[in-house]
C-alpha positions, 0 to 999 in steps of 0.5 A: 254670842247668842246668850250675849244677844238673850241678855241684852234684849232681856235688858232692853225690854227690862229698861223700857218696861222701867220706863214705861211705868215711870212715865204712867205714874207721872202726875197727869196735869191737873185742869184747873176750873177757871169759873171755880176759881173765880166764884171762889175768890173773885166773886165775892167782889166782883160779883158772879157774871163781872158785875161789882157787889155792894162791897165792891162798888165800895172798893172801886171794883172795876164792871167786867161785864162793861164792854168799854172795860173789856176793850181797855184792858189788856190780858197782861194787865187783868194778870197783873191785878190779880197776881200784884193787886190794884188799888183797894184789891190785894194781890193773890200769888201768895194764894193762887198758882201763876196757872190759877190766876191766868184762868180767873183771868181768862175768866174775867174775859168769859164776863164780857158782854155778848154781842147783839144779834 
């Protein structure tokens, strides 16, 4: 009875060492740089603070840093436009993960005007 009870403490503590390294060897989340993401594939446009560039003033591009376009402008919406495209703007699922295009997203909300003091 007592080398019955050895084995399976033996077992138990094998099973939650197993068990232990496998969950320390999962990938840790990645954090994602919502500014890196947006000055990498937005900017280019939409310009580095939401103000458009020559090119995108010819595209259409939208003023982030407009507080009347922030306003009007749902979340769902911004995650829209960047997963499907808008108008002259491509889409960018094919480039950026879902995560990816909620934090330019979350980003595009960083550009909105401060309030005056």
């Amino acid at each position: 009875m007592t080398e019955a009870i050895h084995r399976y403490s033996v077992l138990c503590i094998a099973l939650a060492v197993l068990i232990s390294s496998t969950v320390c060897l999962a990938e840790e989340p990645k954090q994602i740089d919502a500014k890196r993401i947006y000055n990498n594939n937005c900017a280019k446009c939409h310009g580095r603070f939401g103000k458009p560039t020559k090119r995108g003033k010819r595209l259409g591009a939208p003023n982030f840093s407009s507080r009347f376009w922030q306003v009007s402008v749902t979340n769902e919406q911004i995650i829209d436009a960047i997963t499907y495209g808008k108008n002259k703007m491509p889409g960018w699922r094919k480039v950026l993960t879902t995560e990816e295009i909620k934090a330019a997203a979350r980003w595009v909300r960083v550009l909105s005007p401060r309030k005056k003091r």
